[in-house]
PAPA-499195 format. One record per residue: x negated, y, z negated of N, C-alpha, C in turn; residue in three letters; residue number from 1. Coordinates in nm, 4 decimals. Layout:
n.c1:X; n.c2:Y; n.c3:Z; ca.c1:X; ca.c2:Y; ca.c3:Z; c.c1:X; c.c2:Y; c.c3:Z; fivo:Ala; lumti:NUM .
...
//
This chain:
n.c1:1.2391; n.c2:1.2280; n.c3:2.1338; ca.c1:1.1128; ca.c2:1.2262; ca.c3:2.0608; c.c1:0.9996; c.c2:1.1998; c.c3:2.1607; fivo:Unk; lumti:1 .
n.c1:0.8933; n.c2:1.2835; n.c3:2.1287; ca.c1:0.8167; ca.c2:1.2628; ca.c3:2.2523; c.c1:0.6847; c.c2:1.1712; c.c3:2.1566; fivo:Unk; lumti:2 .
n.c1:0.6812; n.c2:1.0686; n.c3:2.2293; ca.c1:0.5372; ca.c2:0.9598; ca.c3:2.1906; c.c1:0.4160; c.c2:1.0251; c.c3:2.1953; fivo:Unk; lumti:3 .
n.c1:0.3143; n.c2:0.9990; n.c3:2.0907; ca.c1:0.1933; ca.c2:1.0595; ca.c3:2.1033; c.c1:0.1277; c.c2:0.9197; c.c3:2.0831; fivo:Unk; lumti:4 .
n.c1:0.0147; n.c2:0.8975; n.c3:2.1315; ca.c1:-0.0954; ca.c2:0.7636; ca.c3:2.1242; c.c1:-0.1442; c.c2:0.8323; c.c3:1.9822; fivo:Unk; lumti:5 .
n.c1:-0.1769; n.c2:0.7430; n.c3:1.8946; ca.c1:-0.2395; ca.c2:0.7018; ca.c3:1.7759; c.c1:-0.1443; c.c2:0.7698; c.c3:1.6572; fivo:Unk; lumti:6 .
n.c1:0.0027; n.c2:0.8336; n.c3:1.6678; ca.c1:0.0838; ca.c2:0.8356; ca.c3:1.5928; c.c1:0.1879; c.c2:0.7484; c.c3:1.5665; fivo:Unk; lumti:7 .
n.c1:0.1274; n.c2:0.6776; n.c3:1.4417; ca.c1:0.1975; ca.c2:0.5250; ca.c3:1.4152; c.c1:0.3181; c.c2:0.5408; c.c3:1.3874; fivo:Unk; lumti:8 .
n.c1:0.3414; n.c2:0.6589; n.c3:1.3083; ca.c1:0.5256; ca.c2:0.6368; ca.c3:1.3062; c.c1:0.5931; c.c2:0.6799; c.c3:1.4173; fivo:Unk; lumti:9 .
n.c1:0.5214; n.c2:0.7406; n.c3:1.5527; ca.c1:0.6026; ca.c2:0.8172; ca.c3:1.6568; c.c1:0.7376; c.c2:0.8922; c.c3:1.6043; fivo:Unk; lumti:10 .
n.c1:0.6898; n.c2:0.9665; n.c3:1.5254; ca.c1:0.7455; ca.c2:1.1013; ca.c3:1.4744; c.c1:0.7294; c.c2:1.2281; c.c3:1.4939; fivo:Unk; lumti:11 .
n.c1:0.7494; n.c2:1.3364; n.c3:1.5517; ca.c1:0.7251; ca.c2:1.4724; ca.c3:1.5704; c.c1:0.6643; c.c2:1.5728; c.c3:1.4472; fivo:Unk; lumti:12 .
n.c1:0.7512; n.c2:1.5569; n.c3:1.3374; ca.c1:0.7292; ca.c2:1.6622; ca.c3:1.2122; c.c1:0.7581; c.c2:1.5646; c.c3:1.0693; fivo:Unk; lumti:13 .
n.c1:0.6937; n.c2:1.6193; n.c3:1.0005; ca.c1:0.6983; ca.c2:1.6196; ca.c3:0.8767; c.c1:0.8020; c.c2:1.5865; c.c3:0.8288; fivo:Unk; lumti:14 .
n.c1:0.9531; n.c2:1.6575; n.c3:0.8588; ca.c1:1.0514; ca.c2:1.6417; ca.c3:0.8320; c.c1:1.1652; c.c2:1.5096; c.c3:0.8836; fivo:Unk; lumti:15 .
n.c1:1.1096; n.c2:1.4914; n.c3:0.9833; ca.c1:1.1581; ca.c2:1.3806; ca.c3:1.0512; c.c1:1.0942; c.c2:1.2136; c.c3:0.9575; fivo:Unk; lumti:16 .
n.c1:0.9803; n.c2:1.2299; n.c3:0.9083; ca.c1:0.8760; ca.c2:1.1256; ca.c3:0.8411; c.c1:0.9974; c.c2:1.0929; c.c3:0.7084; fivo:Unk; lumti:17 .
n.c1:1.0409; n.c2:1.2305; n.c3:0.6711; ca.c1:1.0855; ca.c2:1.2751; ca.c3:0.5070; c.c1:1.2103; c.c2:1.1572; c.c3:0.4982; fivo:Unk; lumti:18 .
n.c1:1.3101; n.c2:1.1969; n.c3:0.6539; ca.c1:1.3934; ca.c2:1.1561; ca.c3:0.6376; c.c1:1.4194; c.c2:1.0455; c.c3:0.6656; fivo:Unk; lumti:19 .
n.c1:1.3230; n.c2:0.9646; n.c3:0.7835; ca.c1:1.3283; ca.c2:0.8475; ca.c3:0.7896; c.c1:1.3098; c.c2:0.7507; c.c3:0.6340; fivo:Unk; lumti:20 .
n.c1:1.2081; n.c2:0.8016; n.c3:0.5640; ca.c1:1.1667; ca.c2:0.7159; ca.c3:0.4369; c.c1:1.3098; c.c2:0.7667; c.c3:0.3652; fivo:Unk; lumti:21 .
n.c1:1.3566; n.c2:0.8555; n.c3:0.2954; ca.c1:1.5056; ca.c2:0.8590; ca.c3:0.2618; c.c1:1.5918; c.c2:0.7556; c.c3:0.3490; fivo:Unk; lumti:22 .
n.c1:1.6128; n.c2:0.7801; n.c3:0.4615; ca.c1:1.7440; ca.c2:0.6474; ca.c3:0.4849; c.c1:1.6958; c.c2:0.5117; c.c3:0.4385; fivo:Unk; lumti:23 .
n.c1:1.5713; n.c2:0.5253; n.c3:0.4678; ca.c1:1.5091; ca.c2:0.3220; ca.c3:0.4541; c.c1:1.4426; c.c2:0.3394; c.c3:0.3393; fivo:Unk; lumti:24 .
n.c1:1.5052; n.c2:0.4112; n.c3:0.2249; ca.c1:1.3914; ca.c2:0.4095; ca.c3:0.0973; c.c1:1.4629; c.c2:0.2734; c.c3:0.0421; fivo:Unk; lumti:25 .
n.c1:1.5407; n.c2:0.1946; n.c3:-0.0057; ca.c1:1.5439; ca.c2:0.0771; ca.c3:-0.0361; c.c1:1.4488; c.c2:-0.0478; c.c3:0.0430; fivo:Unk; lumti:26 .
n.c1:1.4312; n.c2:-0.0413; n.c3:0.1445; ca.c1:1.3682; ca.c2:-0.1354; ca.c3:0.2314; c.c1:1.2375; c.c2:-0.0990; c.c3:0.2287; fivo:Unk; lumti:27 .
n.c1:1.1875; n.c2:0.0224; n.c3:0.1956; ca.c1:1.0562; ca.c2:0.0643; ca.c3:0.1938; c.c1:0.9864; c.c2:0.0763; c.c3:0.0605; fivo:Unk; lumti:28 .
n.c1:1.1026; n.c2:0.1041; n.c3:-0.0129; ca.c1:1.0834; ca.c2:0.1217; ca.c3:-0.1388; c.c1:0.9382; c.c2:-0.0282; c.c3:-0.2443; fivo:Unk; lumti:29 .
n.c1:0.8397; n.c2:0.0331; n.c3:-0.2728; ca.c1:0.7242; ca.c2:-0.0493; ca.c3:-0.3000; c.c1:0.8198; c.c2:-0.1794; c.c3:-0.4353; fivo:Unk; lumti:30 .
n.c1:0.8655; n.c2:-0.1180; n.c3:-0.5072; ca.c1:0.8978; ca.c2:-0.2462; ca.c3:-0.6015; c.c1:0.9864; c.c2:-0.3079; c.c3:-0.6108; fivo:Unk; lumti:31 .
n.c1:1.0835; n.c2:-0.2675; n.c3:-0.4606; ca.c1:1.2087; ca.c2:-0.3936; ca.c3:-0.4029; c.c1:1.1113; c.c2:-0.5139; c.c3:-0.3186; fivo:Unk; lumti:32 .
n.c1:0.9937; n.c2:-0.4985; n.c3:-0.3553; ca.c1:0.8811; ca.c2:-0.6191; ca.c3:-0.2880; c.c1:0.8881; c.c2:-0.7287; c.c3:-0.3772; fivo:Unk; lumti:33 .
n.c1:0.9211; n.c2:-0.6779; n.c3:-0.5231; ca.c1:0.8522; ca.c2:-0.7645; ca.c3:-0.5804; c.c1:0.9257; c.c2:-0.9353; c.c3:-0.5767; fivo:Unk; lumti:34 .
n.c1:1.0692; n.c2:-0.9789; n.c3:-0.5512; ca.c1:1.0835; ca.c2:-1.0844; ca.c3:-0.4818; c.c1:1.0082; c.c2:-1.1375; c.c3:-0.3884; fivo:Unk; lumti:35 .
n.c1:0.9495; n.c2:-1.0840; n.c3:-0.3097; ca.c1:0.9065; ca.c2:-1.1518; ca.c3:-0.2143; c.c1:0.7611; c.c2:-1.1630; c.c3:-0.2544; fivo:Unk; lumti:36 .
n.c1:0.6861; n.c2:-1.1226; n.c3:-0.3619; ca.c1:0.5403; ca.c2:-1.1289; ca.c3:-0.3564; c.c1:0.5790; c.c2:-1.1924; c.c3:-0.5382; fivo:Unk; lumti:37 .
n.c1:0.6375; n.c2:-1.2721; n.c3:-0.5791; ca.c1:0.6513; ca.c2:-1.3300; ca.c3:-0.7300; c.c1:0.5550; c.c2:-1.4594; c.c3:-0.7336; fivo:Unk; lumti:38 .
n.c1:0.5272; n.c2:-1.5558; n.c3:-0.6127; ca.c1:0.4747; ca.c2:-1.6173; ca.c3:-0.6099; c.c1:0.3515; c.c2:-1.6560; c.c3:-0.5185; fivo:Unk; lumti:39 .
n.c1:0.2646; n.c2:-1.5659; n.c3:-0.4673; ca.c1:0.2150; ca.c2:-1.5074; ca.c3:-0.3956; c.c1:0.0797; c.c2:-1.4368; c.c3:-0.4484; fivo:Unk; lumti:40 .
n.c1:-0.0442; n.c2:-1.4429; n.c3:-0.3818; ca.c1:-0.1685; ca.c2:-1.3706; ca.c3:-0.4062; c.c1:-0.1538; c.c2:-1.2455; c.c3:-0.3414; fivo:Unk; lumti:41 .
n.c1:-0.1671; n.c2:-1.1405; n.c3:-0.4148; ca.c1:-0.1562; ca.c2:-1.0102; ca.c3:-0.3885; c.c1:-0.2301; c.c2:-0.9240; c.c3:-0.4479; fivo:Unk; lumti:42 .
n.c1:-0.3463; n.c2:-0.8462; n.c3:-0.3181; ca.c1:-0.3862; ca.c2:-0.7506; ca.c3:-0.3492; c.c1:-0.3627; c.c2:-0.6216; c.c3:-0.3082; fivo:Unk; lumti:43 .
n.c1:-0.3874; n.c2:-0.5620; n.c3:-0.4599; ca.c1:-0.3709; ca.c2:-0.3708; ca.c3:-0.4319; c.c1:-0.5028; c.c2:-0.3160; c.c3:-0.4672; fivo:Unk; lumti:44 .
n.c1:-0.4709; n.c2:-0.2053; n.c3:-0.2857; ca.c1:-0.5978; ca.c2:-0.1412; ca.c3:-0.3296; c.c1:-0.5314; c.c2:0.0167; c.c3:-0.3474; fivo:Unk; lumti:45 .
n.c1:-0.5597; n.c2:0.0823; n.c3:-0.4285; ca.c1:-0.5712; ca.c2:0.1982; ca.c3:-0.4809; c.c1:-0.6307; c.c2:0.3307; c.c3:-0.4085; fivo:Unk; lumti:46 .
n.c1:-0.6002; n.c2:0.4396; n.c3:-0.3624; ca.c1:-0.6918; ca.c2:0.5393; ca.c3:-0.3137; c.c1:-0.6455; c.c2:0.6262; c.c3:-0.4475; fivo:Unk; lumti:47 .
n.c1:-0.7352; n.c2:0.6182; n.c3:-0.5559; ca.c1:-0.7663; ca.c2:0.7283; ca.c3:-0.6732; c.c1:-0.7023; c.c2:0.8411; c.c3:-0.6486; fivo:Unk; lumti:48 .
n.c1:-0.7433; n.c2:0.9005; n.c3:-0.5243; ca.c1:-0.7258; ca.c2:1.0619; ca.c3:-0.5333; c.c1:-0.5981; c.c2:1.1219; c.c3:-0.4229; fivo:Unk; lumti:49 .
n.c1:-0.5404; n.c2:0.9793; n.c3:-0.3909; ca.c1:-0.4017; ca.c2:0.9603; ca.c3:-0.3136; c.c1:-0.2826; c.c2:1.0461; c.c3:-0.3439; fivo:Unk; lumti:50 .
n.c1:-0.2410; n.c2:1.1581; n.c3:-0.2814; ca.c1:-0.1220; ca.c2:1.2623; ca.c3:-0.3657; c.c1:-0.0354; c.c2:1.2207; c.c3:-0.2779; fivo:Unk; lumti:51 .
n.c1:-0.0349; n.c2:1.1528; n.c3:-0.1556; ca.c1:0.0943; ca.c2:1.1108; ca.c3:-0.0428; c.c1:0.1716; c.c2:1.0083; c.c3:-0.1252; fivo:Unk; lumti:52 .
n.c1:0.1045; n.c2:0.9353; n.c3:-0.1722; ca.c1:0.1540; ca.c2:0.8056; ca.c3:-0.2029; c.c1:0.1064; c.c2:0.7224; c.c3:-0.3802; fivo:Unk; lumti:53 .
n.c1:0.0744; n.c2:0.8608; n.c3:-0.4331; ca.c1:0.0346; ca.c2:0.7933; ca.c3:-0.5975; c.c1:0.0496; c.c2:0.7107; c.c3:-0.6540; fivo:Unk; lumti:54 .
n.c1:-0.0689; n.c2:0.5778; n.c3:-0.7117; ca.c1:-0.0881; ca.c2:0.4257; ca.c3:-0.6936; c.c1:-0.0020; c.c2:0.4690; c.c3:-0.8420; fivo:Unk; lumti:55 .
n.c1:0.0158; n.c2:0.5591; n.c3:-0.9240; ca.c1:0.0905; ca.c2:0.5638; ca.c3:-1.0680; c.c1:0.2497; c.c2:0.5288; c.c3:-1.0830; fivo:Unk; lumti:56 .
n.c1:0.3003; n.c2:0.5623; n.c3:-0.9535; ca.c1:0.3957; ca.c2:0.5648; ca.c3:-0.9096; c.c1:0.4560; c.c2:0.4993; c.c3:-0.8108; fivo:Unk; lumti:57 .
n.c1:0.3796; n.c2:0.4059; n.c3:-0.7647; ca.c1:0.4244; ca.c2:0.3919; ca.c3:-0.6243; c.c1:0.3158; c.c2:0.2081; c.c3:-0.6298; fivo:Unk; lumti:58 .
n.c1:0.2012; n.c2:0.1723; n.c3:-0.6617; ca.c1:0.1556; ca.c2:0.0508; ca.c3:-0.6565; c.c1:0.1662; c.c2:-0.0371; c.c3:-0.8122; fivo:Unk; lumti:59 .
n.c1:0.1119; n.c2:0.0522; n.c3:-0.8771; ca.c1:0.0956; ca.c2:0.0431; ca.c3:-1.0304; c.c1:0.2189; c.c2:-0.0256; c.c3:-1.1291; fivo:Unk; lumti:60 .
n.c1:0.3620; n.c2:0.0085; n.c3:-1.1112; ca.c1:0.4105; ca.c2:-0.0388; ca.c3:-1.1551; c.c1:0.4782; c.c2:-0.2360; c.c3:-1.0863; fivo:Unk; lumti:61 .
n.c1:0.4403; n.c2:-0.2303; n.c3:-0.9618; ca.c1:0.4507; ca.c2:-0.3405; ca.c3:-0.8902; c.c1:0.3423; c.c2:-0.4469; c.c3:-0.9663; fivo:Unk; lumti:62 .
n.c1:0.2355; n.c2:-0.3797; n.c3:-0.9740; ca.c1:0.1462; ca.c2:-0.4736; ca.c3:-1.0245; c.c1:0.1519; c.c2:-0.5320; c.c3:-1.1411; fivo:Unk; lumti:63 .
n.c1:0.2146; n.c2:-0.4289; n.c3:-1.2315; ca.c1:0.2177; ca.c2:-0.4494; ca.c3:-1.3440; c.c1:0.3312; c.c2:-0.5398; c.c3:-1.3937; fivo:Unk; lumti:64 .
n.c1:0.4544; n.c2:-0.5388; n.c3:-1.3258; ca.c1:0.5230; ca.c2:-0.5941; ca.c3:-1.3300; c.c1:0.5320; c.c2:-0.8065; c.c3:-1.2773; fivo:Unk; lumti:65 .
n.c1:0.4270; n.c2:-0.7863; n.c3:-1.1822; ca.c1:0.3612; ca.c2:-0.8768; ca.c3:-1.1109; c.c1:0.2651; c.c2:-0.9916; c.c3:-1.2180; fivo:Unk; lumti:66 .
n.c1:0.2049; n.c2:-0.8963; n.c3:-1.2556; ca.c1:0.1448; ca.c2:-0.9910; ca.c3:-1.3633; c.c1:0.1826; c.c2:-1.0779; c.c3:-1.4451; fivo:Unk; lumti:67 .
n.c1:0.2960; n.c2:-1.0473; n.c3:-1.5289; ca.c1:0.3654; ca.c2:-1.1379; ca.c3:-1.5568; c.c1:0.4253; c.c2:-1.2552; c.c3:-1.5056; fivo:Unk; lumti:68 .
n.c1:0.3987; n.c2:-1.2796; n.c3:-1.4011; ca.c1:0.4627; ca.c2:-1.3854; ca.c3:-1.3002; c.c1:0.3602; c.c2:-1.5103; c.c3:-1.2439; fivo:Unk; lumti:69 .
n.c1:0.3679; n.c2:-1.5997; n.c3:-1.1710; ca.c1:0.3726; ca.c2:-1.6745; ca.c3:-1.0917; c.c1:0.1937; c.c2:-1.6329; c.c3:-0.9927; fivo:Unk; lumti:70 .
n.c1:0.2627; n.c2:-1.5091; n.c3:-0.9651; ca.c1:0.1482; ca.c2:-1.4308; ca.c3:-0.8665; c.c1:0.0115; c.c2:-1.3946; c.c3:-0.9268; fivo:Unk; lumti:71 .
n.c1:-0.0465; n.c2:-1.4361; n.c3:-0.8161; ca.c1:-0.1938; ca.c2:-1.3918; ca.c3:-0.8806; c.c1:-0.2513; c.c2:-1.2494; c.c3:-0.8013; fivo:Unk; lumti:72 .
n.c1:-0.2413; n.c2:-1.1509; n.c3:-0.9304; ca.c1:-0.2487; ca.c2:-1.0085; ca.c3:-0.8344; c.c1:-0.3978; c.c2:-0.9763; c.c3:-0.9067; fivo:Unk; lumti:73 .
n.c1:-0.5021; n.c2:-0.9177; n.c3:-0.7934; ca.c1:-0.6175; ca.c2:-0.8301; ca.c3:-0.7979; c.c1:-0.5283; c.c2:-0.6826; c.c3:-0.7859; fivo:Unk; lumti:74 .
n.c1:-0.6026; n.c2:-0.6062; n.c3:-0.8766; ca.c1:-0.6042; ca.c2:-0.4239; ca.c3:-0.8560; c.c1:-0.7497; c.c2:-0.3599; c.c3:-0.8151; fivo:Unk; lumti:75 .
n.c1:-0.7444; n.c2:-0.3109; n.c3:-0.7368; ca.c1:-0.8999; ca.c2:-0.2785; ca.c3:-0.7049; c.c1:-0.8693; c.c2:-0.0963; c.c3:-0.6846; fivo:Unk; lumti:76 .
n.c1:-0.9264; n.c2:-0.0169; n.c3:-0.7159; ca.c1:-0.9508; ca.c2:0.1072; ca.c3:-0.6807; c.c1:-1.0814; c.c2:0.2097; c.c3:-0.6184; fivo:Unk; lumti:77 .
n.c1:-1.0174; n.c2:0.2663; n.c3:-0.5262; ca.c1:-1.1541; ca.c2:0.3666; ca.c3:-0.4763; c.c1:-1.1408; c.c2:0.5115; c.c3:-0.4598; fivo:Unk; lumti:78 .
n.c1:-1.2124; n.c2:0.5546; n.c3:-0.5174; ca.c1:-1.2306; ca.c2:0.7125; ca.c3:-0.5001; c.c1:-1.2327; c.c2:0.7731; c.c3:-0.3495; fivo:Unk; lumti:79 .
n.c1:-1.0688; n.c2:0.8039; n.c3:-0.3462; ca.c1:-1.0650; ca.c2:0.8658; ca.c3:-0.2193; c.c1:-0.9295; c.c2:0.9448; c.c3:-0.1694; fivo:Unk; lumti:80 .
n.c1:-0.8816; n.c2:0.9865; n.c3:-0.0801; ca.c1:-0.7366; ca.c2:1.0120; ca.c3:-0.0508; c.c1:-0.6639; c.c2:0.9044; c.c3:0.0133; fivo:Unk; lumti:81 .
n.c1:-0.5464; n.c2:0.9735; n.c3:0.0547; ca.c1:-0.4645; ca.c2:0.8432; ca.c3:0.0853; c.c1:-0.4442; c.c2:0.7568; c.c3:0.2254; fivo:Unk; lumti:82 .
n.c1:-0.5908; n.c2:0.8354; n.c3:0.3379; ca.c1:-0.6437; ca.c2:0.7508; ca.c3:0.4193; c.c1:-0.7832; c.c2:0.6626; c.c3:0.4109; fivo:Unk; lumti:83 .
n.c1:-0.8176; n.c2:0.6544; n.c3:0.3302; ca.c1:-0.9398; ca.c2:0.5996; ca.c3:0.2795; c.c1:-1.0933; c.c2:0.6642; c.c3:0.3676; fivo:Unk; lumti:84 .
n.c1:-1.0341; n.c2:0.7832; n.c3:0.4019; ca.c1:-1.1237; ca.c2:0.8477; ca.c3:0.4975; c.c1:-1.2807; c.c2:0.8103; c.c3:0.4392; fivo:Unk; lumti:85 .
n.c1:-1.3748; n.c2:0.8140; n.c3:0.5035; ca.c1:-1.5308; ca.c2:0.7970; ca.c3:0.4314; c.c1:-1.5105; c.c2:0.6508; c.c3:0.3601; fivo:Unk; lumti:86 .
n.c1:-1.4474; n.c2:0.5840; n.c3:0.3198; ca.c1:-1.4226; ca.c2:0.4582; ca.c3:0.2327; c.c1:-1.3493; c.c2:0.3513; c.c3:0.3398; fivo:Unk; lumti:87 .
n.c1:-1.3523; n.c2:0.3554; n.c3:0.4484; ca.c1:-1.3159; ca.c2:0.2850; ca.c3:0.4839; c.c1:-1.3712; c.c2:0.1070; c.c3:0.5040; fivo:Unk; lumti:88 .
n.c1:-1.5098; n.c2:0.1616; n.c3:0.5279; ca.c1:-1.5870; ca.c2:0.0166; ca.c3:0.4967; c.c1:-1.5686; c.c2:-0.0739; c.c3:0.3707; fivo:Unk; lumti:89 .
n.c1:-1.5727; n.c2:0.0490; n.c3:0.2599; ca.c1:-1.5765; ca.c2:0.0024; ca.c3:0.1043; c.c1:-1.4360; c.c2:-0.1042; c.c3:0.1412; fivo:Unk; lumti:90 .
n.c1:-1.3373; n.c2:-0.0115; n.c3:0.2103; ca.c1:-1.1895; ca.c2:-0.0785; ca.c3:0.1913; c.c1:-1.1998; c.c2:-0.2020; c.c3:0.2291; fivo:Unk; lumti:91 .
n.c1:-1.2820; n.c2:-0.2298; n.c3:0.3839; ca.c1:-1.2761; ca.c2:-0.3967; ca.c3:0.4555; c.c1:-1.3509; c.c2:-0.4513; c.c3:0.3610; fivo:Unk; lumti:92 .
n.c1:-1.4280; n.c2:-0.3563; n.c3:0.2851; ca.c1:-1.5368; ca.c2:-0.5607; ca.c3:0.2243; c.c1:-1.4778; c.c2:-0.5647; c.c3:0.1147; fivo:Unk; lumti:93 .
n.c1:-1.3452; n.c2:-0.4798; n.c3:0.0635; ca.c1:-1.2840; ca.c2:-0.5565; ca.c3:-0.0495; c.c1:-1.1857; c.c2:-0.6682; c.c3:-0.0021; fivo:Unk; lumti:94 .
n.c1:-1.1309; n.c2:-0.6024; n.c3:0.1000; ca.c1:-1.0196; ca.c2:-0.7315; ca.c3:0.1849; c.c1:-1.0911; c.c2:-0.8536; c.c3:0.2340; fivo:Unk; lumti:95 .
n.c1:-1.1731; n.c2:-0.7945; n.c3:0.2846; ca.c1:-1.2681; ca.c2:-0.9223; ca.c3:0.3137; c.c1:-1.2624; c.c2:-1.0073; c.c3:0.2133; fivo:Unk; lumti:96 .
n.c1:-1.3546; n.c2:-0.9728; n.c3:0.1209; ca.c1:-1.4127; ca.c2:-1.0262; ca.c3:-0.0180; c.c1:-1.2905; c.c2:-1.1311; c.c3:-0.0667; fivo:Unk; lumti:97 .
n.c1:-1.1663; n.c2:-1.0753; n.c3:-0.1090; ca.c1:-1.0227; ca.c2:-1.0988; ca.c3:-0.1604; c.c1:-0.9671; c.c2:-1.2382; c.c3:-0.0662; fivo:Unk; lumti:98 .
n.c1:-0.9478; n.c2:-1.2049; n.c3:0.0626; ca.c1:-0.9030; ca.c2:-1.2901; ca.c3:0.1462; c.c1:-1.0408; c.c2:-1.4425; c.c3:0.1269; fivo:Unk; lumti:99 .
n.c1:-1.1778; n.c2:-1.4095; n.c3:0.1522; ca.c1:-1.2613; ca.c2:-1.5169; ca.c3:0.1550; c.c1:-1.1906; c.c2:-1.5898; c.c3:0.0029; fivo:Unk; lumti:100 .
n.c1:-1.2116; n.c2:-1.5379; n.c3:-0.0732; ca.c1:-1.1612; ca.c2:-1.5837; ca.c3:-0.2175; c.c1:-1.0479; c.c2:-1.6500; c.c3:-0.2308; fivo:Unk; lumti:101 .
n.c1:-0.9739; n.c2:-1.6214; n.c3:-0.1834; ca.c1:-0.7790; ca.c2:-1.6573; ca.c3:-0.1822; c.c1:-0.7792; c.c2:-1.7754; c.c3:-0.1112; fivo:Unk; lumti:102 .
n.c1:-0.8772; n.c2:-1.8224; n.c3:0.0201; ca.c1:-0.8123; ca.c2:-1.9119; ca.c3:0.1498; c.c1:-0.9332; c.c2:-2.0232; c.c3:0.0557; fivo:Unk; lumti:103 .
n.c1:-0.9998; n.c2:-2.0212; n.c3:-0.0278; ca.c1:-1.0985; ca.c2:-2.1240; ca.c3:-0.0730; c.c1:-1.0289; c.c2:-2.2015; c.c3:-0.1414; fivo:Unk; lumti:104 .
//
């Protein structure tokens, strides 16, 4: 595999991405989290217009499930895809915002 600088998974293709998340889909898998975040402040942020990774499917039911618990979960959403391209500021001053809030 040849390394490229600013490719975080140091992956070649598409297909290689596919199959890594297939072998480690239990470990990656978003709502085998929810042990570990039951008692825990947790925020989700949402990219609305996200088709890689759809918050319907993939954040949404974590949260929802979350609520019921122990944990104190924020949902926040922004109109965008699933790099927060153009929204990226919006994204830090919600983390910001969340984290100032949480450590008080």
């Amino acid at each position: 595999m040849i390394e490229t600088e600013g490719q975080c998974l140091k992956m070649d293709s598409a297909s290689e991405v596919y199959e890594n998340a297939l072998n480690n889909r239990y470990e990656l898998g978003v709502l085998n989290s929810y042990e570990k975040l039951v008692e825990r402040n947790v925020l989700f942020v949402e990219a609305e217009l996200d088709t890689v990774a759809p918050a319907g499917i993939m954040m949404k039911p974590l949260a929802e499930k979350l609520k019921d618990t122990a944990a104190s979960v924020e949902y926040k959403t922004i109109v965008s895809g699933h790099s927060f391209a153009g929204q990226r500021m919006k994204l830090t001053r919600i983390v910001g915002e969340w984290i100032e809030k949480t450590i008080e």
